[in-house]
C-alpha positions in Angstrom: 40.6 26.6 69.7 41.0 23.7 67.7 37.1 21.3 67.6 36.1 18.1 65.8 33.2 17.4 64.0 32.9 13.4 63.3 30.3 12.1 60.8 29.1 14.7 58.1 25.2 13.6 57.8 22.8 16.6 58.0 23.6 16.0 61.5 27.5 16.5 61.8 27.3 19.2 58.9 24.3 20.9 61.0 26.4 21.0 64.1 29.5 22.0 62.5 27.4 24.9 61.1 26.2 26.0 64.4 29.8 25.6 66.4 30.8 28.0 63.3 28.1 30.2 64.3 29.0 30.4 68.1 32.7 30.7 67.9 33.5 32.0 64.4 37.3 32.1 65.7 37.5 28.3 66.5 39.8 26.4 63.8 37.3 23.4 62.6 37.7 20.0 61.2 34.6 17.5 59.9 35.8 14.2 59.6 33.7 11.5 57.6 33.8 8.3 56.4 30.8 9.8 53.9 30.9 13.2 52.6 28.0 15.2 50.7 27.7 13.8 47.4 28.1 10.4 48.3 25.6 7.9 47.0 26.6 4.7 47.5 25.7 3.3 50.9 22.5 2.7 52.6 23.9 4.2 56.3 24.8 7.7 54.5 21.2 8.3 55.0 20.9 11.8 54.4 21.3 11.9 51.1 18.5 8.9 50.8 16.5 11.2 52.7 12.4 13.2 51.2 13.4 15.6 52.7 10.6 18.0 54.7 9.8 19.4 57.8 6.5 18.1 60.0 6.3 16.3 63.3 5.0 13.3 64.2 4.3 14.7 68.4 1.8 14.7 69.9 3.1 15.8 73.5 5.7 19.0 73.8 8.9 18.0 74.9 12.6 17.5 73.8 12.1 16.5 70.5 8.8 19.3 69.7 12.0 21.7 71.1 14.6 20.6 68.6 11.7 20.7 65.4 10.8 24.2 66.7 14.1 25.7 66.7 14.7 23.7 62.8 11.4 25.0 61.1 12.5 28.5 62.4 15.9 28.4 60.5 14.8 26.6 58.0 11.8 29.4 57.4 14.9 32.2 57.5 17.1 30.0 55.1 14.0 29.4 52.7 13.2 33.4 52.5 17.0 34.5 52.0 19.0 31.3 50.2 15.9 29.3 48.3 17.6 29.3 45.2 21.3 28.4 46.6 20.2 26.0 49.6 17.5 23.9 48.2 15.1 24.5 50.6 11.8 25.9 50.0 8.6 26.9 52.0 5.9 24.5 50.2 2.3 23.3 51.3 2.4 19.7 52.6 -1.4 17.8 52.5 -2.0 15.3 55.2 -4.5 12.8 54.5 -6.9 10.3 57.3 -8.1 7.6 56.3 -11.7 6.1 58.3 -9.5 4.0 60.4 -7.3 6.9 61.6 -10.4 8.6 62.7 -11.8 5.7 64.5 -8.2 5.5 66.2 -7.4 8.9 67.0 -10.6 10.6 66.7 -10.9 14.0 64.8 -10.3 16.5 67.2 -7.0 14.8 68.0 -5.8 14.5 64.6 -6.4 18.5 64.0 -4.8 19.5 67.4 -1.3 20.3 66.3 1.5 21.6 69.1 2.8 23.5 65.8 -0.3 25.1 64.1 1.0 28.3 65.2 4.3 28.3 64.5 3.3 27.0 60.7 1.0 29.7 61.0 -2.2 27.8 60.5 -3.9 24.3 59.7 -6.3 24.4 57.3 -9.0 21.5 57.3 -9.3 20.5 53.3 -12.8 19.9 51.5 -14.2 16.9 51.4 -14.4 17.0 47.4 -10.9 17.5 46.8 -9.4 14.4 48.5 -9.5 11.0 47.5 -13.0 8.9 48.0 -11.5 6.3 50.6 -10.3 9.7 52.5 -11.8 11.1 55.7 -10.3 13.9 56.4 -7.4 15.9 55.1 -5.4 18.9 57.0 -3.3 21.5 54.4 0.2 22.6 56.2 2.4 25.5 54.5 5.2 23.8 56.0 9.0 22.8 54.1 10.3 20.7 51.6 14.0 20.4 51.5 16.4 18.5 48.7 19.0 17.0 50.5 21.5 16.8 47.4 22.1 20.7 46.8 20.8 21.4 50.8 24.3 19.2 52.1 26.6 20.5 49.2 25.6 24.0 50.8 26.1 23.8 54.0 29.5 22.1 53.3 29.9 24.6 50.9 29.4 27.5 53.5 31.4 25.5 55.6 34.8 25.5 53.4 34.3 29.0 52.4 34.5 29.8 56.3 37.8 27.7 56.6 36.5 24.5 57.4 38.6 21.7 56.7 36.7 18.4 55.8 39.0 15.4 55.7 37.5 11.6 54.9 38.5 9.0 57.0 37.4 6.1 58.9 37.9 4.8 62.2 37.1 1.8 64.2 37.4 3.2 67.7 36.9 7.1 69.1 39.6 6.8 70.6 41.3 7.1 67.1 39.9 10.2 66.4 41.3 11.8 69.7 44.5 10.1 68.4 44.7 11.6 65.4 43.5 15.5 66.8 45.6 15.9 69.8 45.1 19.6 69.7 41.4 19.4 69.9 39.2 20.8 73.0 36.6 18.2 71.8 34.9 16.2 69.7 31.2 16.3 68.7 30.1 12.3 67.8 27.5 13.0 65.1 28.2 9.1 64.0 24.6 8.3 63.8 23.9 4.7 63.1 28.0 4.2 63.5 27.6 5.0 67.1 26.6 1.2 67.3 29.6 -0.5 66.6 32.1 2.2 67.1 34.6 1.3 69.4 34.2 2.9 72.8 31.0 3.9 72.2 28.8 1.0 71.0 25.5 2.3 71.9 23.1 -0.6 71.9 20.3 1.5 71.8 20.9 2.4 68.4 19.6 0.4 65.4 18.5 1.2 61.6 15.2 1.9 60.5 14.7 0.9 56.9 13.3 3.6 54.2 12.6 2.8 50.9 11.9 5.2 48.2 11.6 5.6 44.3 13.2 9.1 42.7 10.5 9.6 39.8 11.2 12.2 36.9 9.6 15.3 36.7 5.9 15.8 35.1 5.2 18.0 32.5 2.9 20.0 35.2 4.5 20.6 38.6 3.1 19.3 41.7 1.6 21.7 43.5 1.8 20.6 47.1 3.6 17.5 49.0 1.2 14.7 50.2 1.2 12.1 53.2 -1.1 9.6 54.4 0.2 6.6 57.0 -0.9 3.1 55.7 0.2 1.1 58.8 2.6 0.9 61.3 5.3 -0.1 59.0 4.3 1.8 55.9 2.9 4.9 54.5 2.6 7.2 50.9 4.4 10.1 50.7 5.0 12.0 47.5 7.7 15.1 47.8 8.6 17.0 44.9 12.2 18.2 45.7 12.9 22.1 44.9 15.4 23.1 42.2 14.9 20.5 39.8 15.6 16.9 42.1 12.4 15.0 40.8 9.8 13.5 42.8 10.4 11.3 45.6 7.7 8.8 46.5 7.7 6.3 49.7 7.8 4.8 52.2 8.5 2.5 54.7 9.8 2.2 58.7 10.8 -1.3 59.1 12.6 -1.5 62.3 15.7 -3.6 62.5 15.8 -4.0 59.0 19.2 -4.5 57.3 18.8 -5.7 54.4 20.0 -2.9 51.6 18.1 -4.4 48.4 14.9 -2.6 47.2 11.9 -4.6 47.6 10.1 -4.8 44.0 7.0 -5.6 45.1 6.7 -2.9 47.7 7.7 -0.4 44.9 4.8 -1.2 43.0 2.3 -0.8 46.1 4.2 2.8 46.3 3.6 3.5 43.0 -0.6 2.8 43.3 -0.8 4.3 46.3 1.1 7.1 45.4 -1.3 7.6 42.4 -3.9 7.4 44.4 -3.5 10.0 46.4 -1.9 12.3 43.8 -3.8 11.9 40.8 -1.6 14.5 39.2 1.1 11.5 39.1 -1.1 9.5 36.4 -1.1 5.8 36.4 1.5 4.1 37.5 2.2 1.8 35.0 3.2 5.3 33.5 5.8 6.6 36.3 9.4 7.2 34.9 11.4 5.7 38.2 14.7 7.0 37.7 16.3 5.2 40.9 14.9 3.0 43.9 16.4 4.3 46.9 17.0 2.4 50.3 18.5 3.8 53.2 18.8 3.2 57.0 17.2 5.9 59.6 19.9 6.1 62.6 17.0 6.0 65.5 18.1 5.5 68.6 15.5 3.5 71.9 14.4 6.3 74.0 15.1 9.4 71.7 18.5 11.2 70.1 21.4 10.8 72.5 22.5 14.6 73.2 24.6 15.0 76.1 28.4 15.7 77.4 31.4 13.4 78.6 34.9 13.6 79.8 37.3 11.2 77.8 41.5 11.4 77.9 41.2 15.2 80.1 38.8 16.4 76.6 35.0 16.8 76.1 33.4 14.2 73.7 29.7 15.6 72.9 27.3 13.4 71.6 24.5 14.2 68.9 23.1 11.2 67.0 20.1 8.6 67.3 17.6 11.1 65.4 16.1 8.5 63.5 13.4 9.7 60.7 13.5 13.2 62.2 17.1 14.4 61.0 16.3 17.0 59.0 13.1 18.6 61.1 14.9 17.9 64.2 18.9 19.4 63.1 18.8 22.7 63.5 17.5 22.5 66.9 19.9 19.3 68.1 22.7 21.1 66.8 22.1 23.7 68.7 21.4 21.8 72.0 25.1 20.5 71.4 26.8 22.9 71.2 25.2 24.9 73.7 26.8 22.3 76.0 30.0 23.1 74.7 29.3 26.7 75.0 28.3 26.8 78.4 29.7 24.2 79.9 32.9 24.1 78.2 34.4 27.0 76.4 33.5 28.8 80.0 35.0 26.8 82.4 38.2 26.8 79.8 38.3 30.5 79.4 38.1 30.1 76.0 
């Protein structure tokens, strides 16, 4: 049983994993355009990405389903591969400002769907968080760097006879071309999936991130931090496991295509990221190693997971994640290819 991965994001690497996991005997093929390791373009997002795992739900539903399933592998990969995989259970620190508790209120802002499953939210003393802060929730949650985290999974990948091949096409249609043999092919394209030729999914459109990689302090950070400015941008410090620096942000500027790094926004993420980690020190005194901007592949009205016939073969769509890639992969992966599992691989016999 010959299958197709295209795109090899967190996504497409993600699902290949899982397809692996479900049919160990299937012969597969990830084909990219961008491969782990790459560095040079904004729409490769995953490797632009903090990385770490905590929703932004309020209401259970799809999306709360996919982050479940993701925080529980990512829990089991942290506890067996945490030195191979780069990811690591870590506390995160989410801090309210006395506008989001006018907004929100907060007994709204402590009810978390996932307090269980994290096992516990703990409400943070007033002396230890930052004078303009109202309230402040501590998460034992996961940090991930997405630079060794990709390499392994492609790197489990090969070592299970995975073939990776880079290429690019202009039409999906190409990529059935090109693997006659396959059953079907999973489109983890993510932002692609707009112009891609028989698919262009208007739906889809880029949400801007920008980020600065700082060099590590002489002290460690001892937790992640994260407090929402606005609508359009928010602080958040992440110190990646395994020695990948300190990534500070952000932003969510929808429809946003411009690739260059705005200057003057990096020096608002440098104050406010001082403010709210003090452990940073001034930040006229940050060592920025790189400015980072890179293009979230959200999608109007949620990721776009679901089955087709095309040319007598299954196409099975996985994309549109936006900012939720990592916290949401585990558990869209599996969504996929439980499609193909059920719905396909049974009715073929396979």
């Amino acid at each position: 049983m010959s299958v197709v991965v295209f795109g090899a994001g967190v996504i497409g690497l993600t699902t290949a994993v899982e397809l692996l996991r479900q049919h160990p005997t299937a012969s597969i093929t990830v084909v990219a355009k961008h491969l782990p390791g790459d560095q040079s373009s904004s729409d490769y997002c995953s490797s632009w990405a903090g990385a770490n795992w905590i929703s932004y739900e309020d209401k259970l539903g799809a999306q709360t389903g996919y982050e479940h399933v993701a925080f529980q592998r990512f829990s089991t990969i942290a506890a067996n591969f945490a030195r191979q995989s780069g990811v690591k259970r870590f506390p995160l620190r989410l801090v309210y400002d006395e506008d989001d508790v006018k907004k929100y209120g907060t007994e709204k802002i402590r009810q978390k769907w996932y307090e269980d499953l994290v096992s516990g939210v703990t409400e943070v003393k007033k002396e230890e968080l930052p004078a303009w802060a109202s309230l402040g929730l501590d998460v034992a949650t996961i940090m991930i760097n997405p630079s060794i985290y990709l390499a392994w999974l492609q790197s489990h990948l090969l070592e299970a006879g995975v073939m990776f091949l880079r290429r690019s096409y202009d039409h999906i249609d190409q990529v059935f071309d090109d693997f006659s043999t396959a059953v079907a092919i999973f489109n983890c394209t993510g932002l692609g999936a707009r112009t891609l030729g028989g698919i262009e999914d208007k739906k889809v459109y880029p949400i801007k991130g920008q980020t600065l990689l700082l060099a590590e302090p002489s002290i460690p950070l001892s937790r992640m931090y994260m407090h929402k400015i606005n609508e359009d941008e928010f602080t958040h410090i992440f110190p990646r496991p395994l020695g990948g620096g300190i990534i500070v942000g952000g932003v969510r500027l929808h429809h946003d295509y411009n690739d260059k790094p705005d200057m003057d926004l990096a020096e608002r993420i440098k104050r406010r990221a001082c403010e709210l980690c003090p452990e940073l020190g001034k930040p006229e005194d940050l060592k920025v190693i790189r400015h980072n901007v890179g293009f979230r592949p959200s999608r109007e009205g949620g990721a776009h997971i679901e089955k087709e016939r095309r040319h007598g073969k299954w196409l099975i769509h996985n994309y549109g994640a936006g900012g939720t890639g990592y916290q949401a992969s585990w558990g869209m992966a599996q969504h996929a290819v439980d499609l193909f599992t059920k719905d396909v691989a049974t009715r073929a016999n396979l």
